[in-house]
C-alpha positions, 0 to 999 in steps of 0.5 A: 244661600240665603238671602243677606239680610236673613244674617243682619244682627236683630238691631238693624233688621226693621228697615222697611225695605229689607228688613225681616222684622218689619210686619209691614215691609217689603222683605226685600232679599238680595243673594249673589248671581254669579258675579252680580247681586240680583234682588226680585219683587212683584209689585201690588196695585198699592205701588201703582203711581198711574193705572199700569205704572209702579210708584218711582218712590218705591223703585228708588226704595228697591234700589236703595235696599239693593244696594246696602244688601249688595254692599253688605254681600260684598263686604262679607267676600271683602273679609271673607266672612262667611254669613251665618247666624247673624253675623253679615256686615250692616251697611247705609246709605251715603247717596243715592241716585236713580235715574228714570229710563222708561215706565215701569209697568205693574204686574211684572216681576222686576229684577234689579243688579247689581256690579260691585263697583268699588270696595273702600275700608268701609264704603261700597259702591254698587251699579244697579239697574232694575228690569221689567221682563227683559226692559231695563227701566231703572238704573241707580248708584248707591254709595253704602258705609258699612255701620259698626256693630253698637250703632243704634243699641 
């Protein structure tokens, strides 16, 4: 399967995180691993915040992005929907928090999880953590709502 955010409808795919019509973003992609969504990304040296450590702006922006896209995969099992074209559900984020475990270091691909939490009407909640290799650096919560269709047209 392709990633989620190769489904969103045009409108909502210019997010600099995930979304495929961004030239500049990261083309953040999230897909299901079993029971759990995984996300990767190898960070470049333009992320480093000190020689050898990622930027924690960017880690919190993979694990925002992380989460809407795992919102969106969860509400699409939710209504059973099968994503094709450009049909996937489009989710933002209500809140955000992430908590710094250790440093994360440049040069290893990282890794982020997601559990599936809670599914509400419209609002998912994801449990994410993001690795290093095999060290678990981040862990985040994102709390996501679904958007309607007409927003931003």
């Amino acid at each position: 399967m392709k990633a989620i955010q190769d489904y969103y409808p045009e409108q909502f795919a210019h997010c600099y995180g995930c979304g495929r019509l961004n030239e500049q973003g990261l083309h953040l992609q999230t897909r299901w691993n079993g029971n759990q969504t995984l996300t990767t990304y190898l960070p470049d040296p333009r992320y480093t915040a000190v020689p050898g450590f990622v930027y924690g702006g960017l880690l919190a922006s993979i694990i925002d992005c992380h989460g809407t896209g795992s919102a969106a995969l969860a509400l699409a099992r939710e209504k059973g929907l099968q994503p094709e074209g450009y049909n996937a559900p489009r989710c933002v984020t209500a809140s955000l928090q992430v908590d710094y475990l250790l440093p994360t270091p440049m040069g290893v691909e990282l890794r982020v999880t997601g559990n599936i939490a809670e599914v509400k009407g419209r609002k998912v909640v994801v449990d994410a953590e993001l690795y290093a290799g095999d060290t678990l650096c981040v862990r985040g919560k994102i709390i996501a709502i679904e958007i309607p269709e007409h927003f931003g047209k």
